[in-house]
C-alpha positions as CSV (number, residue, x, y, z in Angstrom):
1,X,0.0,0.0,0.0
2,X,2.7,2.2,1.0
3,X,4.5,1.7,-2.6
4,X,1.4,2.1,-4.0
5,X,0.8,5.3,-2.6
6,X,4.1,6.5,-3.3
7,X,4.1,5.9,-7.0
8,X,0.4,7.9,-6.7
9,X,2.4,10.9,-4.8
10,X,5.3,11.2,-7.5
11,X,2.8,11.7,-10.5
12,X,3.7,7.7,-11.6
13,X,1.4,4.9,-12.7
14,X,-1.8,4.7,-11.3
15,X,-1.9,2.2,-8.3
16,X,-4.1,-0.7,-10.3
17,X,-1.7,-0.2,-13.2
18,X,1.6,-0.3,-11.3
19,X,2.7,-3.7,-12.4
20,X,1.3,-3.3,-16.2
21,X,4.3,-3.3,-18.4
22,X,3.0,-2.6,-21.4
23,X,6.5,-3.1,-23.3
24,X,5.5,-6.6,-23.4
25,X,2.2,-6.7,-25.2
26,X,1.6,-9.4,-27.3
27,X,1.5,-9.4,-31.2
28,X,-1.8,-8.9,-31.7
29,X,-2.5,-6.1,-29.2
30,X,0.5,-4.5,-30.3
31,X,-0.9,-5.2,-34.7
32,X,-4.4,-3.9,-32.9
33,X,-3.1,-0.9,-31.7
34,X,-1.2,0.3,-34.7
35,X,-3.4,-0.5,-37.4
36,X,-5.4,3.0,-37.9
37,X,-1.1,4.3,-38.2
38,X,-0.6,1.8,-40.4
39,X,-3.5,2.7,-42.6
40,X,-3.2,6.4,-42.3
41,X,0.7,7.2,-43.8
42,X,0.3,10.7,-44.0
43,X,-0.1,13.0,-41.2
44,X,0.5,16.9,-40.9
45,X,3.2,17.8,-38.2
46,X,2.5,21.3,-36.5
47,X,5.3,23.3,-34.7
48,X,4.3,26.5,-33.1
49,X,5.3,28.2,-29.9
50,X,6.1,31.5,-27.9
51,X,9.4,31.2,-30.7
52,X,6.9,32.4,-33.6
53,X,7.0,36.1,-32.5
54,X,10.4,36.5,-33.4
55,X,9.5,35.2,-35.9
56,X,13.0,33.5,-36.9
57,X,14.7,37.2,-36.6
58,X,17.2,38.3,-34.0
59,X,19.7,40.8,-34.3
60,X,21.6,40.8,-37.5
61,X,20.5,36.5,-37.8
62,X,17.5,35.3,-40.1
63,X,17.9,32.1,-39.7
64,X,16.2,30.9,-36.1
65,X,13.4,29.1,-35.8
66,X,11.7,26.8,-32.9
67,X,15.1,26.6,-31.1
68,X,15.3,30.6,-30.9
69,X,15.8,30.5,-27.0
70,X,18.9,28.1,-26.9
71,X,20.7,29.4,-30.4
72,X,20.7,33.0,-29.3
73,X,21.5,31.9,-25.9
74,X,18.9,34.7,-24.5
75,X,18.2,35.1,-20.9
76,X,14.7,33.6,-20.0
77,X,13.5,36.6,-18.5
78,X,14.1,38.6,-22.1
79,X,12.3,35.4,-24.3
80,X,9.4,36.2,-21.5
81,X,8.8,39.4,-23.0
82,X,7.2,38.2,-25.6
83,X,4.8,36.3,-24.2
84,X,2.3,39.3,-24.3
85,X,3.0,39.3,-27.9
86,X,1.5,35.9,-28.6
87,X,-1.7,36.8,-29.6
88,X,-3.1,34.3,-32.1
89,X,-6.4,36.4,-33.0
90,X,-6.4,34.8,-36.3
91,X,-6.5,31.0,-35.1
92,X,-9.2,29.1,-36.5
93,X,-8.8,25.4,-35.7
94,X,-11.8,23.9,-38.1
95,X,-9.3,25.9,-40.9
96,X,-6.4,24.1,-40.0
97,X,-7.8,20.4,-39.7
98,X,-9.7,21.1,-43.0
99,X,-6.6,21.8,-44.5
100,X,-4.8,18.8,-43.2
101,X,-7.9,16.8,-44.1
102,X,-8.6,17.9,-47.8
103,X,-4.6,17.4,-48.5
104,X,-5.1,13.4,-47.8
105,X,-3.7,13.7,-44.3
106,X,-4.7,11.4,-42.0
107,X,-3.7,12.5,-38.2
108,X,-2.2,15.9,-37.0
109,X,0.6,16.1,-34.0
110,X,1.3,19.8,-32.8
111,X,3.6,21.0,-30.5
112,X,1.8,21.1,-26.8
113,X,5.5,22.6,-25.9
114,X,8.9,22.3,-27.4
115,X,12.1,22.9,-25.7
116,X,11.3,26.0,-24.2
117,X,8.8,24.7,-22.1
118,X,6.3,27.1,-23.3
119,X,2.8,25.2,-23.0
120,X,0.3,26.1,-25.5
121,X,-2.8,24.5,-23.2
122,X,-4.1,25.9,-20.6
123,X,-1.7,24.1,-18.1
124,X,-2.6,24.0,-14.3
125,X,1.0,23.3,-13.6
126,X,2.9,26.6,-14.4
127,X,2.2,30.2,-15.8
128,X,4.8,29.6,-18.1
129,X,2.4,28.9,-21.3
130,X,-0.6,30.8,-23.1
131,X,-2.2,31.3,-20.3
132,X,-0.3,34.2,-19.6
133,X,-1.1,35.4,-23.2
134,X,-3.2,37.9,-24.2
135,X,-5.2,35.1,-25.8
136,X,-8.4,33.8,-23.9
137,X,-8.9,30.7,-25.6
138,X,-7.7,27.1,-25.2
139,X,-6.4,26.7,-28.5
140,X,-5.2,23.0,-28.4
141,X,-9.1,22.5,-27.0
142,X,-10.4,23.6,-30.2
143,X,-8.1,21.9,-32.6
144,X,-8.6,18.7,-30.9
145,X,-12.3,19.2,-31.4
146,X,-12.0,20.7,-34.8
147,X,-9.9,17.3,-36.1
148,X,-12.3,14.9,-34.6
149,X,-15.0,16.7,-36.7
150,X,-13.0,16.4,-39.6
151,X,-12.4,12.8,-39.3
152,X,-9.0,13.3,-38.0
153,X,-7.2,11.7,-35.4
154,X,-5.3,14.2,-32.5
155,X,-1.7,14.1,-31.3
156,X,0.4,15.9,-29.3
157,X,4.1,16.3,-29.5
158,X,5.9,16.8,-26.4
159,X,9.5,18.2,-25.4
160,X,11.3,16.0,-22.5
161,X,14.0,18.6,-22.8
162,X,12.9,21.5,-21.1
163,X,15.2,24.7,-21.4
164,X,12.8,26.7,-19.1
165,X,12.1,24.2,-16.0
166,X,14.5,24.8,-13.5
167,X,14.8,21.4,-11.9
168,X,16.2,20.1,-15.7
169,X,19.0,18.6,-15.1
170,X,21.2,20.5,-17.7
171,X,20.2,23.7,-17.0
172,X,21.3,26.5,-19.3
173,X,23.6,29.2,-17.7
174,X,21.2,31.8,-19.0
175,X,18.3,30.8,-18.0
176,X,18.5,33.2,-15.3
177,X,15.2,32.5,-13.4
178,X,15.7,29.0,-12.6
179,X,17.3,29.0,-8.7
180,X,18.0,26.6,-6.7
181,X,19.6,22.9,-7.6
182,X,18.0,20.7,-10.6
183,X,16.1,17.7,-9.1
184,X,15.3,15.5,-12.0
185,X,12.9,13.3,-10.5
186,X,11.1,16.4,-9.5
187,X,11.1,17.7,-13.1
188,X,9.5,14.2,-14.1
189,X,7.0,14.6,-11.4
190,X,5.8,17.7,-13.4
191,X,6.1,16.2,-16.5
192,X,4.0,13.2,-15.9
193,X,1.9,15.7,-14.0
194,X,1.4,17.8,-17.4
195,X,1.0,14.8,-19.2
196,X,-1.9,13.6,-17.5
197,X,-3.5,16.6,-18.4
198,X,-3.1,16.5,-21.8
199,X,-4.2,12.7,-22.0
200,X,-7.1,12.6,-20.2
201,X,-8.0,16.7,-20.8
202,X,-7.6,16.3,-24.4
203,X,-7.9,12.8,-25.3
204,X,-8.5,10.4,-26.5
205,X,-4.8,10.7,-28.6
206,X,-3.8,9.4,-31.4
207,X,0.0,9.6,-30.7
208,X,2.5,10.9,-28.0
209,X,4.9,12.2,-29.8
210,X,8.4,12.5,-28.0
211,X,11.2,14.7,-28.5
212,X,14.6,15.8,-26.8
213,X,15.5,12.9,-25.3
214,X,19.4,13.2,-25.8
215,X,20.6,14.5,-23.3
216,X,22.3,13.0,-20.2
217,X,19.8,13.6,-17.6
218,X,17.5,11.4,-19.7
219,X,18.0,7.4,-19.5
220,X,16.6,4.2,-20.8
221,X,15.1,3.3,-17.8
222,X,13.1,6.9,-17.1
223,X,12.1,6.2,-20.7
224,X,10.6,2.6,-19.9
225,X,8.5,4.2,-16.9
226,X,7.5,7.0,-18.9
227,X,6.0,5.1,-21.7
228,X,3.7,2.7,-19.2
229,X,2.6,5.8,-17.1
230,X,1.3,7.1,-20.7
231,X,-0.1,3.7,-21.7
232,X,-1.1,3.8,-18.0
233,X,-3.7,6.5,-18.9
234,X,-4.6,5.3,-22.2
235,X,-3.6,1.7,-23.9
236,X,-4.2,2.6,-26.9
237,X,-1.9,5.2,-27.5
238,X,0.8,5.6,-30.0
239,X,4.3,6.5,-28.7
240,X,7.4,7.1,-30.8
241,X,11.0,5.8,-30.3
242,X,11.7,9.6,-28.5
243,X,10.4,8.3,-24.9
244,X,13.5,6.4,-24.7
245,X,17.4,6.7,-25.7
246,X,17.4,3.8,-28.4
247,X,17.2,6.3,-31.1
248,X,20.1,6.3,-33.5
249,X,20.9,9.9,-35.1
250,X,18.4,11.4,-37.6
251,X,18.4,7.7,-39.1
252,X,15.5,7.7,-36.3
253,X,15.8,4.1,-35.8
254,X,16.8,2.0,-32.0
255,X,20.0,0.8,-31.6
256,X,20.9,-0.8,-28.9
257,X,18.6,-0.4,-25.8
258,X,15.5,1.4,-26.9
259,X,11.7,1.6,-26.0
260,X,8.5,3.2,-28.3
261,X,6.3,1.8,-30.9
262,X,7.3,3.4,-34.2
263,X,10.9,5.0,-35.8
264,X,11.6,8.7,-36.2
265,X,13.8,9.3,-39.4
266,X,14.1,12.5,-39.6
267,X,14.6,15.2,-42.5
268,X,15.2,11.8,-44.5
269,X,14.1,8.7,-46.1
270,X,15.7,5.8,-45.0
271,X,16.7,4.3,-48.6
272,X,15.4,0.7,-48.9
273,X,13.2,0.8,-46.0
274,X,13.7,-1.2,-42.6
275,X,11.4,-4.8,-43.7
276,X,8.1,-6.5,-42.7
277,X,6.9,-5.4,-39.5
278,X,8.9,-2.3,-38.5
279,X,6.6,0.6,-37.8
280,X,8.4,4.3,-39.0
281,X,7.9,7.7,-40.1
282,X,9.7,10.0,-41.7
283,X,9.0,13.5,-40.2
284,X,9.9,16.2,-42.4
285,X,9.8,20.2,-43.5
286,X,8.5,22.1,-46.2
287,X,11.3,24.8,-46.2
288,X,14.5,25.0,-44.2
289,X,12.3,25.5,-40.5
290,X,10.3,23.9,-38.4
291,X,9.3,27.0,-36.6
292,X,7.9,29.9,-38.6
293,X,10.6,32.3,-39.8
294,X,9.2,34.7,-42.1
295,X,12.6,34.9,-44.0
296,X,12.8,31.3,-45.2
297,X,11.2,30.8,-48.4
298,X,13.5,28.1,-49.7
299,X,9.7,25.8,-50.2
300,X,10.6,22.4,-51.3
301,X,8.1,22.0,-54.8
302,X,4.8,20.1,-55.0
303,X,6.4,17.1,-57.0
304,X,8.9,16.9,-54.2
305,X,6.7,16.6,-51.5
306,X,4.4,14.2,-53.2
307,X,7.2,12.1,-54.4
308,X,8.4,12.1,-50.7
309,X,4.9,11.2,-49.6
310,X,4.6,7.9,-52.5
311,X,8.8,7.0,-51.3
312,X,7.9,6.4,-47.7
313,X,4.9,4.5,-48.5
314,X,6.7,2.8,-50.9
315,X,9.4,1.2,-47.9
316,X,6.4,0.6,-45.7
317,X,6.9,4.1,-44.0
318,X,4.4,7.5,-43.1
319,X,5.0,10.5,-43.7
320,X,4.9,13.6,-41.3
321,X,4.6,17.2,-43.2
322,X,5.6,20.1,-41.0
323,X,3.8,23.6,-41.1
324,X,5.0,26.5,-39.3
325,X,1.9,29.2,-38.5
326,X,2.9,32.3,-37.7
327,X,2.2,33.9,-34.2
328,X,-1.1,35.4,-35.4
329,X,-2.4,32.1,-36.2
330,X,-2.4,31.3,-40.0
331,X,-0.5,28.9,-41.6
332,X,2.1,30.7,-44.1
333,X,0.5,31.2,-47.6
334,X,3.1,28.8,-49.4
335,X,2.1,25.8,-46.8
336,X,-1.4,26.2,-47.7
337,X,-0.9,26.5,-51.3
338,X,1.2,23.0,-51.3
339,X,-1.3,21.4,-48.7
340,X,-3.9,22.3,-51.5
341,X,-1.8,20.6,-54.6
342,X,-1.0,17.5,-52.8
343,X,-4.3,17.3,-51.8
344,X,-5.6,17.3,-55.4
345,X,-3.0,14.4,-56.3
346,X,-4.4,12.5,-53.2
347,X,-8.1,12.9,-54.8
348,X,-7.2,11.1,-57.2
349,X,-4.5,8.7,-56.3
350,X,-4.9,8.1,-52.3
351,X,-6.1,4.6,-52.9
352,X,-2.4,3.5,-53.7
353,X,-1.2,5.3,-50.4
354,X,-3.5,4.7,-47.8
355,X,-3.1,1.5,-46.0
356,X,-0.5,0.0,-48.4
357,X,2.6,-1.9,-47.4
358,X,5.8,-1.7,-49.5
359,X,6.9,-2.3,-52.6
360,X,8.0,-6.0,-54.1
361,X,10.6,-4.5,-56.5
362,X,13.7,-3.9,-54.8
363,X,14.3,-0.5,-57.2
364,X,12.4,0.8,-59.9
365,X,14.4,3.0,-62.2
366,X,10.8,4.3,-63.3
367,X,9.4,5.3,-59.6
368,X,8.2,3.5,-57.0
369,X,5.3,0.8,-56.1
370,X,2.8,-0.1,-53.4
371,X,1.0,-2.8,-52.8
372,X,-2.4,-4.3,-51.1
373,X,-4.9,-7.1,-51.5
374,X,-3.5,-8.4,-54.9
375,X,-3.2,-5.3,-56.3
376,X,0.3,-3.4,-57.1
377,X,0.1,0.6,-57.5
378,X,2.8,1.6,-59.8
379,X,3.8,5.4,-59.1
380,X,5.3,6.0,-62.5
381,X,8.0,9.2,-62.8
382,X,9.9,8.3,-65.9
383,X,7.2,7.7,-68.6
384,X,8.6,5.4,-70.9
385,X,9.2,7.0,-74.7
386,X,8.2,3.6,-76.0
387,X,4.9,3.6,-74.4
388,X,6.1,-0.1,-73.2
389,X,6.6,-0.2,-69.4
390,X,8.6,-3.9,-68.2
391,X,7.9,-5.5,-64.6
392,X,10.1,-8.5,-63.5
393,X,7.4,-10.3,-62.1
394,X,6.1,-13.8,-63.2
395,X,2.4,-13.3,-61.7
396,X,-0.4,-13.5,-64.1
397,X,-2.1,-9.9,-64.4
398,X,-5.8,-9.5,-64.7
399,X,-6.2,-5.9,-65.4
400,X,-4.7,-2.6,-65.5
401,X,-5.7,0.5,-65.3
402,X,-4.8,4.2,-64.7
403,X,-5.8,6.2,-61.5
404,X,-6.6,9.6,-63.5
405,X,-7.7,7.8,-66.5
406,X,-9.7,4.7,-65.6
407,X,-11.3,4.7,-68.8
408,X,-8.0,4.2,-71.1
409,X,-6.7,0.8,-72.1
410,X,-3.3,-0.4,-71.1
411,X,-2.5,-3.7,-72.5
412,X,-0.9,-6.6,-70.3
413,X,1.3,-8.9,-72.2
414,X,3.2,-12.1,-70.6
415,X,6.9,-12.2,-71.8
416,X,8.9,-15.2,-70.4
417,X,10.4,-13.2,-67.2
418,X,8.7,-10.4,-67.2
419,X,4.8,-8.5,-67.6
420,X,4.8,-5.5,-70.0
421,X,2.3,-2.9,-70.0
422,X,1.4,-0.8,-72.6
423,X,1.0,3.1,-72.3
424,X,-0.8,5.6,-73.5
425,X,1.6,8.3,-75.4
426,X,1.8,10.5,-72.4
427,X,1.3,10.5,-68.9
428,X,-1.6,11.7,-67.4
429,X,0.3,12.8,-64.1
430,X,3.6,15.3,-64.0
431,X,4.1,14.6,-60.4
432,X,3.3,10.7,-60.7
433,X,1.2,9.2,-63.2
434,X,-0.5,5.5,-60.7
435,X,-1.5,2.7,-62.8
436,X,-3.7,0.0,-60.7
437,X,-2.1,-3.7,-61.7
438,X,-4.4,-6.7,-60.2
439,X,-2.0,-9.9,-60.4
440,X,-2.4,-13.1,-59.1
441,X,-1.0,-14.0,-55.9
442,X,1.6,-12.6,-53.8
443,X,4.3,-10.9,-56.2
444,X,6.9,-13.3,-57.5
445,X,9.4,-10.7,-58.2
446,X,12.1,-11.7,-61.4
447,X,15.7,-10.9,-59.3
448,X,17.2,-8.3,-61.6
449,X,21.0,-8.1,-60.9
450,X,23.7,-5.1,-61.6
451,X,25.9,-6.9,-64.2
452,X,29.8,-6.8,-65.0
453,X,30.5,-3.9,-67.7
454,X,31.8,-4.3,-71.1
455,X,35.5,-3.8,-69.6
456,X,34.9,-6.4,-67.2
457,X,34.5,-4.1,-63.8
458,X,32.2,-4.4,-61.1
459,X,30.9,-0.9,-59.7
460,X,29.5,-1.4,-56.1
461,X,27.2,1.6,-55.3
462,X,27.0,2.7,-51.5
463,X,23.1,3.5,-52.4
464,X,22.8,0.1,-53.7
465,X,24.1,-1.6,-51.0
466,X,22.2,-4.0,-48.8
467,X,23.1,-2.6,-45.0
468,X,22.6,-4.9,-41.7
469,X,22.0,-2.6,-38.9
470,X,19.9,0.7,-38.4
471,X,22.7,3.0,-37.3
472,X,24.9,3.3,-40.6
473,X,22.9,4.7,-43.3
474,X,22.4,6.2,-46.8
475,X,22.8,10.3,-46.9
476,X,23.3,12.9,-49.6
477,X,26.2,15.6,-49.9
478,X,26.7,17.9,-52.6
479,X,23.7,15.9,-54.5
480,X,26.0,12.7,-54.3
481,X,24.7,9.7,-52.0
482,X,27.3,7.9,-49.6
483,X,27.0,5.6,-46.5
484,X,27.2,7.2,-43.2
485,X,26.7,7.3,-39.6
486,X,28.7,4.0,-40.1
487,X,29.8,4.3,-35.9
488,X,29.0,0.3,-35.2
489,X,31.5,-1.9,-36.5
490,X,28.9,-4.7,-36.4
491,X,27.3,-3.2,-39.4
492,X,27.9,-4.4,-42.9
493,X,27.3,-3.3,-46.4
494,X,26.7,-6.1,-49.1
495,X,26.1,-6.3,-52.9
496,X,25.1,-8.9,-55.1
497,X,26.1,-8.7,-58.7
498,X,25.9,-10.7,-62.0
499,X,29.7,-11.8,-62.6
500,X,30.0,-13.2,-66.1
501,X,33.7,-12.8,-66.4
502,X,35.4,-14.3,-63.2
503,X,39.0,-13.6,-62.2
504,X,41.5,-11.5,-59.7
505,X,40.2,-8.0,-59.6
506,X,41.6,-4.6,-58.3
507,X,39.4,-2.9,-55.4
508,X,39.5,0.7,-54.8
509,X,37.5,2.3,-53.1
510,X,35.8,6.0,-53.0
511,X,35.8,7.2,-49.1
512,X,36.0,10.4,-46.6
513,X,37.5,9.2,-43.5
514,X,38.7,11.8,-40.8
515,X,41.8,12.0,-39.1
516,X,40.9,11.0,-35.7
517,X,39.8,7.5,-37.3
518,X,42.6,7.1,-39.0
519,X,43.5,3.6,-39.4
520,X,40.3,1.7,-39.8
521,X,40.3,-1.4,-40.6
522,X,38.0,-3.1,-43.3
523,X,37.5,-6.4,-45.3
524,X,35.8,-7.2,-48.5
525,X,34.7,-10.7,-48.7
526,X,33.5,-13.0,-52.0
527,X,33.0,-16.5,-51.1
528,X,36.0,-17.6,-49.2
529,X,38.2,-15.0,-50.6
530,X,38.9,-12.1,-48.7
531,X,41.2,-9.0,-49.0
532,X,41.6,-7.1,-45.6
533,X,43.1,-3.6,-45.6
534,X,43.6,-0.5,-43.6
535,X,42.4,2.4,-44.3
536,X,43.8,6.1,-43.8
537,X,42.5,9.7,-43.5
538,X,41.4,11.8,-46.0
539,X,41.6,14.9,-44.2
540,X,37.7,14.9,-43.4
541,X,34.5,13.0,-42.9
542,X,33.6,15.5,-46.4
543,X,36.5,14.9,-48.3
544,X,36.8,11.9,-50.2
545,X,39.4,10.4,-52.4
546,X,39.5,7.0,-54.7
547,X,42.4,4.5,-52.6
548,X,43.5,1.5,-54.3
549,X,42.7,-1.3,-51.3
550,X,44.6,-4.5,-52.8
551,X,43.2,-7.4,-55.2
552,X,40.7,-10.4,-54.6
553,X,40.0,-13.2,-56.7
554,X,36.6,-13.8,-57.3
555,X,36.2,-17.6,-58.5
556,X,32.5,-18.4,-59.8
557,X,30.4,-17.3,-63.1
558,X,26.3,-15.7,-62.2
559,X,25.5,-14.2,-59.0
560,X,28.0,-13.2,-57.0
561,X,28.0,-11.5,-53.5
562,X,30.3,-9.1,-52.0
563,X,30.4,-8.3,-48.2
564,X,32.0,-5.0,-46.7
565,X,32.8,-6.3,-43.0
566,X,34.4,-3.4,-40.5
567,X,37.6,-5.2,-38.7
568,X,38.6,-2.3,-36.5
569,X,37.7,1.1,-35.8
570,X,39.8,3.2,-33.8
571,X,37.7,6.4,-34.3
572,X,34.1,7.8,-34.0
573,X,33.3,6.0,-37.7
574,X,34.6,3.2,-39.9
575,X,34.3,5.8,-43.3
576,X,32.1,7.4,-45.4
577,X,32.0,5.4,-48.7
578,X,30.1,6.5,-51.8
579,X,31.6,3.1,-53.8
580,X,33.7,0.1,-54.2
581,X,35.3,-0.6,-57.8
582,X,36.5,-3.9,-58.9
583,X,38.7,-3.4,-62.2
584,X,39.6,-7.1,-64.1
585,X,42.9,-7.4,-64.3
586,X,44.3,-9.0,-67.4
């Protein structure tokens, strides 16, 4: 009883739930729980905060946004003064979720507070939100009301970082109202506390959406007890990877020790995916900001965002679009404008988004695919000049048919490894033309292999690699892709390739590797050959440079599989490697 009471006292689970861990659901609760995610894949992200009056402008620097307090290091009491200045007269909530709604979006997270601290409820637990605002209203009351009506499901994002608390237990030097001596379980007292009332004040939620979990004061095991108090209050809810310190980078996916239900790439698509049953979502802006700053305009095109949209889907992913509103309360006039485009795409083509799993085809050098209930959606970029559009697949097809064209005919013809469609002329789509293909059975994809060139060399892609592990990953530089975040030497990178010419080749390979990891170690492996060599700085994680490694012999004729194994790594990474070339020597 006296535990019991305890846990009640310090704003933890609820006595008759004390002993619930609800990490260890089983399969079927857990698919239960996650299906209307699942089905949704496109949601609209929302940050906005007491950082919107500035407005992204400081000084003689532009280029602030929702982390305004801690980049301009401001004392706290001179961010306070503009609390009287958020007055969001021009908030109306049905406006926002119709927006979200009529551009195909499924679910909407906003900001209940960032890393400021700054609440945008009505919070019983501090002054230090809009309460203290000229503004009367309960804002987050209305747009949890105005999404239900619009057949939207309600989220909350929440800081666990909290720049303005004083009992955080990094507490900035110029936050120069905090006193006293951080107490961390304290601050997680009035977390919990805040928490509650957002769950049960504002509920029921769709997701918890965690953030700021980085830093020290923050472990796995506060991360474990705040994800059952939540599920505590409501089983049913969503929480992301963010509760807990599994989280690996902007990759966004655990490593190691981690706790949550779904991913968090951020700012990225993960490039292949992360397989059957692995819940994710890329979260994502439409400019440079999260937070509004009037001054960034660099908006990401229509096509982009739509492409983005069909990629995630496409690896079994969602999608989170971020808009900024401004401290009056409107979403900025280019957000609504691209909410409004995609929404027209999603009119039309939503059936080949919404509750779809990923795509058979390893890559598609035309777009991308979905896929449910026997059906393949083909989201086609590259119209083919020849009208004739080839699938390596050996199902039987039973119809076709465009999305924005139902009534044209696109003949289905069986070729011996392959199905061909033909297309009309043109395609009916800029952005993505989606033709519906009904097969037979679960796709029985043709394995299409990279082959030797005409000069007998093998060119192994880093984007074309197959990678074990969720820490190293595919990122872009100066529009060129190369793997990164490769920290774990437990990770590998593999290719298979169509060898027709066998015999002892000479690997080189494209890297950046800085000088405090100079001397990593790496192995390439074919069969039971192997050629082992060290590896030495570039100058820079940035700077690459093509480095003969030594020969290997590869031995057999057809497909052929190369493994990049890390043998030692004496600084923060093993490399950065865009590719590995295998010339045939005579």
């Amino acid at each position: 009883m006296a535990v019991a009471m305890l846990i009640l006292m310090s704003g933890g689970l609820r006595a008759a739930d004390a002993v619930r861990d609800y990490t260890q659901e089983s399969p079927a609760e857990r698919d239960a729980r996650m299906a209307w995610f699942r089905e949704a894949r496109f949601g609209l992200f929302i940050h906005w905060g007491l950082y919107a009056v500035p407005a992204g402008e400081w000084k003689d620097n532009r280029n602030y946004g929702e982390w305004f307090l801690e980049e301009t290091k401001m004392p706290v009491s001179q961010y306070a003064a503009f609390v009287p200045q958020f007055n969001p007269v021009r908030f109306d909530a049905r406006q926002w979720a119709r927006a979200a709604r009529e551009a195909g979006m499924r679910y909407v997270v906003i900001t209940s507070k960032h890393h400021d601290g700054f609440a945008l409820w009505r919070s019983g637990l501090t002054d230090w939100g809009i309460k203290s605002t000229p503004f009367a209203r309960d804002p987050m009351k209305e747009l949890a009301e105005a999404c239900r009506a619009e057949g939207l499901r309600f989220c909350f994002y929440h800081s666990i970082m909290d720049w303005h608390h004083p009992d955080w237990g990094t507490r900035r030097a110029w936050n120069d109202l905090a006193t006293g001596t951080p107490d961390m379980d304290r601050y997680v007292t009035y977390m919990k506390g805040q928490l509650r009332e957002l769950i049960t004040g504002y509920g029921p939620l769709g997701i918890l959406w965690f953030d700021g979990e980085w830093e020290s004061p923050w472990t796995h095991e506060r991360g474990v007890d705040l994800y059952n108090f939540v599920r505590s209050l409501q089983p049913s809810i969503i929480i992301n990877n963010r509760v807990g310190k599994g989280r690996a980078g902007m990759g966004g996916m655990d490593q190691g020790k981690g706790v949550g239900d779904y991913g968090t790439p951020e700012q990225e698509i993960p490039p292949t995916g992360f397989g059957p049953g692995v819940d994710w979502e890329s979260c994502m802006t439409m400019n440079n900001h999260w937070g509004y700053n009037r001054h960034d305009q660099n908006w990401k095109s229509t096509s982009t965002l739509v492409r983005n949209l069909i990629d995630c889907a496409s690896k079994g992913g969602n999608y989170l679009l971020n808009v900024g509103p401004t401290a009056e309360g409107t979403f900025p006039e280019a957000s609504v404008q691209r909410l409004a485009e995609i929404g027209a795409w999603m009119k039309v083509n939503g059936e080949s988004i919404y509750g779809t799993t990923a795509s058979p085809f390893p890559k598609s050098p035309w777009g991308r695919a979905t896929q449910k209930a026997g059906r393949l959606y083909l989201h086609v970029y590259q119209w083919p000049a020849d009208g004739r559009l080839s699938l390596p697949l050996r199902n039987a097809a039973t119809a076709a048919r465009l999305l924005a064209q139902p009534e044209v005919r696109i003949g289905i013809k069986r070729q011996p490894e392959s199905l061909e469609l033909t297309l009309p002329a043109s395609s009916p789509d800029p952005i993505a033309a989606v033709i519906a293909l009904d097969v037979v059975g679960a796709p029985d994809v043709v394995a299409v292999l990279p082959a030797q060139a005409a000069d007998g060399s093998l060119a192994l892609k880093a984007e074309e690699a197959a990678l074990a592990g969720h820490g190293a990953r595919i990122e872009h530089k100066n529009g060129i892709a190369n793997l990164g975040y490769w920290v774990d030497p437990r990770e590998t990178a593999a290719w298979t390739v169509r060898v027709d010419r066998p015999g002892t080749f000479v690997v080189s390979a494209e890297y950046a590797l800085a000088p405090g990891s100079d001397g990593s170690r790496v192995r390439i492996e074919c069969g039971a050959n192997r050629l082992e060599s060290q590896l030495k700085s570039t100058g820079g994680w940035d700077q690459f440079q093509t480095v003969a490694l030594g020969e290997l012999r590869v031995e057999g004729k057809g497909p052929q599989s190369f493994k990049l194994v890390p043998v030692a790594k004496p600084g923060e990474g093993v490399m950065n490697l865009r590719s590995l070339r295998l010339t045939l020597k005579p």
